[in-house]
N, CA, C and O of each residue as an XYZ file, in Angstrom:
472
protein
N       0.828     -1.181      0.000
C       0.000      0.000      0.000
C       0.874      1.246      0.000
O       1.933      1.277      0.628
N       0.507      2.074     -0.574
C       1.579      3.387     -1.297
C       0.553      4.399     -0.703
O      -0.587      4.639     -1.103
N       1.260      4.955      0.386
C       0.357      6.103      1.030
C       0.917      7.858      0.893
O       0.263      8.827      1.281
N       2.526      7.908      0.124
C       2.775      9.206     -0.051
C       2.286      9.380     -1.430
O       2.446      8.409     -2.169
N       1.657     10.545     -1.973
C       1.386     10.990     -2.854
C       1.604     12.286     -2.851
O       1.499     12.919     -1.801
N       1.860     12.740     -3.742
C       2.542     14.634     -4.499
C       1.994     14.903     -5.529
O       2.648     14.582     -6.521
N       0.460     15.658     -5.836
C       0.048     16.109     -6.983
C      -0.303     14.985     -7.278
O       0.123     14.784     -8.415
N      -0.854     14.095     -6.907
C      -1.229     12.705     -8.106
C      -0.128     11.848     -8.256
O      -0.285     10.747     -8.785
N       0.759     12.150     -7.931
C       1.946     11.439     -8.467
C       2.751     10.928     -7.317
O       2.979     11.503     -6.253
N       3.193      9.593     -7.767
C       3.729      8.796     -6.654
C       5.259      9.316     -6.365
O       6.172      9.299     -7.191
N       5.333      9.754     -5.092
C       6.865      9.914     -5.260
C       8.132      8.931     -4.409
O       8.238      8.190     -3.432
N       8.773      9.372     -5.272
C       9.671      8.313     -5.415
C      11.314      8.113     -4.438
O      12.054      9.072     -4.215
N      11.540      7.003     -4.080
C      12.671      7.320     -2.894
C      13.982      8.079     -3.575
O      14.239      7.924     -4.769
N      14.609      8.729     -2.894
C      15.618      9.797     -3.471
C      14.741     11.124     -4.003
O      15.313     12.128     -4.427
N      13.809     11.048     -3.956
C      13.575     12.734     -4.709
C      12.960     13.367     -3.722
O      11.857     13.127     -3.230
N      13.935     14.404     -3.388
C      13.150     15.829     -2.376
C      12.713     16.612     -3.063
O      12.886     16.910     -4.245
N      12.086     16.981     -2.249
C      11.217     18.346     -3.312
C      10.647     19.387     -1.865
O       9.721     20.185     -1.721
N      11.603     18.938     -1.084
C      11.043     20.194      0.346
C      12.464     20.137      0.905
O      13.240     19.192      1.051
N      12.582     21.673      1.221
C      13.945     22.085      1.632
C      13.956     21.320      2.906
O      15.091     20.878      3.085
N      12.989     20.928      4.038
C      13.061     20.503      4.896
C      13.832     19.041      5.091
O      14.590     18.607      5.959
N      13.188     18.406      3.673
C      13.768     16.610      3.709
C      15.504     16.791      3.451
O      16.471     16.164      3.884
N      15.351     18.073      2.444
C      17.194     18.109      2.139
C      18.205     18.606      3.430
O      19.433     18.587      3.523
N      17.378     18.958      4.172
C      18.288     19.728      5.156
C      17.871     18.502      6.026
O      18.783     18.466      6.852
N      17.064     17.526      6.305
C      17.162     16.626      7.405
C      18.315     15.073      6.619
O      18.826     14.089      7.154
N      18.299     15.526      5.336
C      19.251     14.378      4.985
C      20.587     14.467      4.883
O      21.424     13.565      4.905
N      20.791     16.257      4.708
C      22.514     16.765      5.143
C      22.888     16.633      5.899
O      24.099     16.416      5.940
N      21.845     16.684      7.458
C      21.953     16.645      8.900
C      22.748     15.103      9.006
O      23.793     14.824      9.593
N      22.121     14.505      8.460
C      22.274     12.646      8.905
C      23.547     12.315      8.276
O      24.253     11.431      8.760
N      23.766     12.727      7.609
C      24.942     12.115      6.347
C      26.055     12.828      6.528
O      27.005     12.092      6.794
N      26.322     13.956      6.493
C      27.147     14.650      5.917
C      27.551     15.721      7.266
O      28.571     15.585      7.942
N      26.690     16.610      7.442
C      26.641     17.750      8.131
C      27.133     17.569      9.867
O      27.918     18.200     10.574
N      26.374     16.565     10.071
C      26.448     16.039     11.770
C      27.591     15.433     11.813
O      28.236     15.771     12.805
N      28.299     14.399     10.906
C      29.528     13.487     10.838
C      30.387     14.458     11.168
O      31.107     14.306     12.154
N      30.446     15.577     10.420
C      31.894     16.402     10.326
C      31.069     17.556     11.138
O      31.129     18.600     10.488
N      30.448     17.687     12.132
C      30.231     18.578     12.753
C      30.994     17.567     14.200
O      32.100     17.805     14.685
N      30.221     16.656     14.566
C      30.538     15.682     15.531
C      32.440     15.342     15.609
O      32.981     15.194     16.705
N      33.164     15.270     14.414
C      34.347     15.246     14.151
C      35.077     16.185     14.650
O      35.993     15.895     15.420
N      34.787     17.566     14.282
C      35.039     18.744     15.144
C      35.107     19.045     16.288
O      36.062     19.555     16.874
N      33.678     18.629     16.855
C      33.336     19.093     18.257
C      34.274     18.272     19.070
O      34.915     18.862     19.940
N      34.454     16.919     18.897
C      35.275     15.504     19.066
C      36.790     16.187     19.016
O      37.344     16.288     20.111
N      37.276     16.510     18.233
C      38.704     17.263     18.213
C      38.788     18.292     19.202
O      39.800     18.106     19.878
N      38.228     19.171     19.522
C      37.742     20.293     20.658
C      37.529     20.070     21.887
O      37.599     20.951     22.743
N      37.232     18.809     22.127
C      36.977     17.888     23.500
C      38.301     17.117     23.911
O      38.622     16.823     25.062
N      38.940     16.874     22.859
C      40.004     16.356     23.045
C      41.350     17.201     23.664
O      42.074     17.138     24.657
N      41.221     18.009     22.468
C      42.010     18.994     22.497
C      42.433     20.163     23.679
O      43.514     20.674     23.976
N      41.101     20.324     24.180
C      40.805     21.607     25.238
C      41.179     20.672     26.741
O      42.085     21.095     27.459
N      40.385     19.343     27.153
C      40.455     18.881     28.296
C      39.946     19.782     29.526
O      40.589     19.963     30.559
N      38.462     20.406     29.184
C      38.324     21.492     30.346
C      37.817     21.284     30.977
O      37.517     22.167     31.780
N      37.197     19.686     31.176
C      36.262     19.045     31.798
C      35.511     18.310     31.273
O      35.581     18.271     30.044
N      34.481     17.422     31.968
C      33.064     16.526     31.155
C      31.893     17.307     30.987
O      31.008     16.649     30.440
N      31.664     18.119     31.176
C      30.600     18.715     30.979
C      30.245     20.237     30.570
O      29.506     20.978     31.217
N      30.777     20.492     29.617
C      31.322     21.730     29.098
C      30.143     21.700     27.502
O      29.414     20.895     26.925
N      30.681     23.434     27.335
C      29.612     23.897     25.811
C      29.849     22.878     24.990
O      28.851     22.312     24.543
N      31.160     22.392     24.589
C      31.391     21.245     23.554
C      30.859     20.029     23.854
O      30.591     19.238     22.950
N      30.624     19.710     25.272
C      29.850     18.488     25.321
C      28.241     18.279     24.936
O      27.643     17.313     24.464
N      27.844     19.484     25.304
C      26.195     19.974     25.344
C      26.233     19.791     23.715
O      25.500     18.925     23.236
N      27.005     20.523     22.905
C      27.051     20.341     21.629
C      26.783     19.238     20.898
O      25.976     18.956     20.012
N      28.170     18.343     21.826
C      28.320     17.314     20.950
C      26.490     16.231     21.170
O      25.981     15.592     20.250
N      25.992     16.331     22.377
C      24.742     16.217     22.049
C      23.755     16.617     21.330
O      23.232     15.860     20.512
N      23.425     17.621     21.481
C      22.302     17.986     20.651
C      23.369     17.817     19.397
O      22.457     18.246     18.690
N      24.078     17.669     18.782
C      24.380     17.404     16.914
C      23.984     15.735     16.554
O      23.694     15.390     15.408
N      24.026     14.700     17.808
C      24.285     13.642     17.960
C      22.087     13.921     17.832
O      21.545     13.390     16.863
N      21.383     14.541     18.621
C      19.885     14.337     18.528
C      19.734     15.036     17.082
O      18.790     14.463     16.538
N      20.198     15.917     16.320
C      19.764     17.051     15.363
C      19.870     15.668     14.270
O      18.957     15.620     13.445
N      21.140     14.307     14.195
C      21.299     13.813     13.353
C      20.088     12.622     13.407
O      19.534     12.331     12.347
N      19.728     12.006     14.547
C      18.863     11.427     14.612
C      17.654     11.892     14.312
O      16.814     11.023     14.077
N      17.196     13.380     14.227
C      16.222     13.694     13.823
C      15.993     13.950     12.323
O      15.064     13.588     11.600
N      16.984     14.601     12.079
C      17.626     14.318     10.646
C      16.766     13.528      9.585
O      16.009     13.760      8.642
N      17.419     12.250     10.406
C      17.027     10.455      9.648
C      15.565     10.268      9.977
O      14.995      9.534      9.168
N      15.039     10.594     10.654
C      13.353     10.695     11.247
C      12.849     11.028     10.767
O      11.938     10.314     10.347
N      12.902     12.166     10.418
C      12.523     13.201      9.633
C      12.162     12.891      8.034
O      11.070     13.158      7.533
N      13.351     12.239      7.283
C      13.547     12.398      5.859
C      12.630     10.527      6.071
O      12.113     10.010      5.080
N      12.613     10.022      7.046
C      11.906      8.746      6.911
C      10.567      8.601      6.900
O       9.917      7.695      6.377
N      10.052      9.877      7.722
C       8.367     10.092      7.273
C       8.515     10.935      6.465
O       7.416     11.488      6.410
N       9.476     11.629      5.464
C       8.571     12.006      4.387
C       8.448     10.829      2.825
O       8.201     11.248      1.694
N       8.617      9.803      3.073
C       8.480      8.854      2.196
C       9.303      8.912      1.528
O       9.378      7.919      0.804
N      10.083      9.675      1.365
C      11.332      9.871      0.270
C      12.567      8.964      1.030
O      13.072      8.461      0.026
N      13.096      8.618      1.794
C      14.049      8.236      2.456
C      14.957      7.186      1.673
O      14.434      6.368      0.916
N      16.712      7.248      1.935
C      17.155      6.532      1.132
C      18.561      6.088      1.919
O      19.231      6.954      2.482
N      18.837      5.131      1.922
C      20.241      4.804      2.382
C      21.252      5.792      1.984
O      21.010      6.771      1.279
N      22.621      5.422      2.568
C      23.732      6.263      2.042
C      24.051      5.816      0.321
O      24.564      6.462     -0.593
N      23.555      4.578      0.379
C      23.599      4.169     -1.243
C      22.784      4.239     -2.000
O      23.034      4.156     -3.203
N      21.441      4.431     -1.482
C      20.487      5.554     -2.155
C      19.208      4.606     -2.862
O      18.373      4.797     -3.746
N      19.488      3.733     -2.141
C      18.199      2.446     -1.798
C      17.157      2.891     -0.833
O      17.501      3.321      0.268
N      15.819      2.808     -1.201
C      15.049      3.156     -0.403
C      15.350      2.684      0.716
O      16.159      1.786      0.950
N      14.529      3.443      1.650
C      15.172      3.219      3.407
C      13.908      2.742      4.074
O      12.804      2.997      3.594
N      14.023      2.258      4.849
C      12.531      1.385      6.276
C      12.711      1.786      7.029
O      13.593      2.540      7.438
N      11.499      1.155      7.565
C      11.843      1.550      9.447
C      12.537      0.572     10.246
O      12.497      0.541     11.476
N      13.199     -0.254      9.482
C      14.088     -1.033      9.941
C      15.986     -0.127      9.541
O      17.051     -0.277     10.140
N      15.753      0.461      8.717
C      17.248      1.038      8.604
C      17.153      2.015      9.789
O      17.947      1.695     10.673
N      16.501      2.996     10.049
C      15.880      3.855     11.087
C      16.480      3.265     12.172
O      17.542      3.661     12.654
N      15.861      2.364     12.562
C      15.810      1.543     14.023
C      17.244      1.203     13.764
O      17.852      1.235     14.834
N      18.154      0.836     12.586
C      19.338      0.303     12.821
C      20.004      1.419     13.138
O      20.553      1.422     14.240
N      20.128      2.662     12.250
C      20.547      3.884     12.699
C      21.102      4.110     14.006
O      22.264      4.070     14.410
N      19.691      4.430     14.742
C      19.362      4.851     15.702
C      20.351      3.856     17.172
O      20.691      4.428     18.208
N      20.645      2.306     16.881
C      21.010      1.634     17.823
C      22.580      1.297     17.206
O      23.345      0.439     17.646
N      22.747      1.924     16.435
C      24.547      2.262     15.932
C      24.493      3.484     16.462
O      24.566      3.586     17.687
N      24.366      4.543     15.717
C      24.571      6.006     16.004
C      24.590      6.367     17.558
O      25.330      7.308     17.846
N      23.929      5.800     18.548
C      23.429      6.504     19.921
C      25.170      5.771     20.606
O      26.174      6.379     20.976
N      24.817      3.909     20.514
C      26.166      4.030     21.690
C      27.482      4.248     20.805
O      28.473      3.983     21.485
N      27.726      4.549     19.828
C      28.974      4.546     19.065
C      29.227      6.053     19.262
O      30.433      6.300     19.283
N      28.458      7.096     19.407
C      28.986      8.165     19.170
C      28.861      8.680     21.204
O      29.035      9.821     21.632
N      28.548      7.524     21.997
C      28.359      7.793     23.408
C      29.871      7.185     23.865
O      30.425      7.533     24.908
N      30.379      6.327     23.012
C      31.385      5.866     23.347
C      33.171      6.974     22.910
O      34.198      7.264     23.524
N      32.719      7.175     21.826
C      33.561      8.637     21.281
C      33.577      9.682     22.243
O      34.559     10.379     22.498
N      32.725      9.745     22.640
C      32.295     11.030     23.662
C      32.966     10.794     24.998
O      33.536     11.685     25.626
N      32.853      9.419     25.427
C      33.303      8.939     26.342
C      34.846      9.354     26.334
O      35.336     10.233     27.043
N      35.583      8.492     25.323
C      36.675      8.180     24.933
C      37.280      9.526     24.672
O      38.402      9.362     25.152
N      37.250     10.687     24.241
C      37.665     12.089     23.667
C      37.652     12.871     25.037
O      38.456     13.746     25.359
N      36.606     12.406     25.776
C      36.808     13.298     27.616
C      37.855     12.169     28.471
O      38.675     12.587     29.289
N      37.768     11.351     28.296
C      39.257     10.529     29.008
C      40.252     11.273     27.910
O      40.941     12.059     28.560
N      40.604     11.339     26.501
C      41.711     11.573     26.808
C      41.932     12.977     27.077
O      42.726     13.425     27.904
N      41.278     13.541     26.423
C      41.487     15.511     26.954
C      41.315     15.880     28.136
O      41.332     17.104     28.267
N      41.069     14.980     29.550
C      40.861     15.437     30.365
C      41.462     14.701     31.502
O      41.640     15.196     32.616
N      41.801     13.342     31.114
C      42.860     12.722     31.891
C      44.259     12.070     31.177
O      45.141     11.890     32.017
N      44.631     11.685     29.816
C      45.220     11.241     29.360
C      46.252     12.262     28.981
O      47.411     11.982     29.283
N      45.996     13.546     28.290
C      46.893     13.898     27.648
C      46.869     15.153     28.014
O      46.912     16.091     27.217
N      46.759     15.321     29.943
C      46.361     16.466     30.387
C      48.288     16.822     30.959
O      48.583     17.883     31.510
């Protein structure tokens, strides 16, 4: 059963056509990776503590990306990084990679900037 429709017309996975889906699919892919990379270098780097602006950051970029993928998944358009339509099973995989992998970075970047290479 095919429940997104646009004008009559079925649309199709990979095609945005709302600034919103393009900006929630830069978020996921592209934008959050090398934002998170940054903030991650800055945490490292500084060692000013665990709970600092860069940490608060590095959260909310870590929720902005998950919403991101949420986002571009209800608008029916959704597509892997290889550009295969996406489920709510890629979603759910997302979501249980992305959360402890980037909790563990986070982890790992405040040990060393703050005890390792202090």
């Amino acid at each position: 059963m095919k429940t997104h429709m646009e004008s009559g017309a079925e649309r199709k996975p990979g095609e945005i056509n709302s600034v919103a889906v393009l900006g929630a699919r830069l978020t996921w892919v592209m934008l959050g990776p090398a934002a998170l990379l940054l903030i991650t270098w800055g945490i490292v780097s500084r060692g000013s503590g665990w709970l600092t602006v860069l940490d608060a950051a590095f959260g909310v970029v870590v929720g902005l990306m998950v919403l991101g993928r949420w986002v571009e998944q209800r608008s029916g358009v959704a597509t892997t990084v290889t550009g295969e339509p996406a489920t709510p099973e890629h979603l759910k995989r997302y979501m249980t990679i992305l959360i402890p992998a980037t909790a563990a970075a986070w982890i790992i970047a405040n040990v060393l900037g703050n005890h390792v290479l202090k």
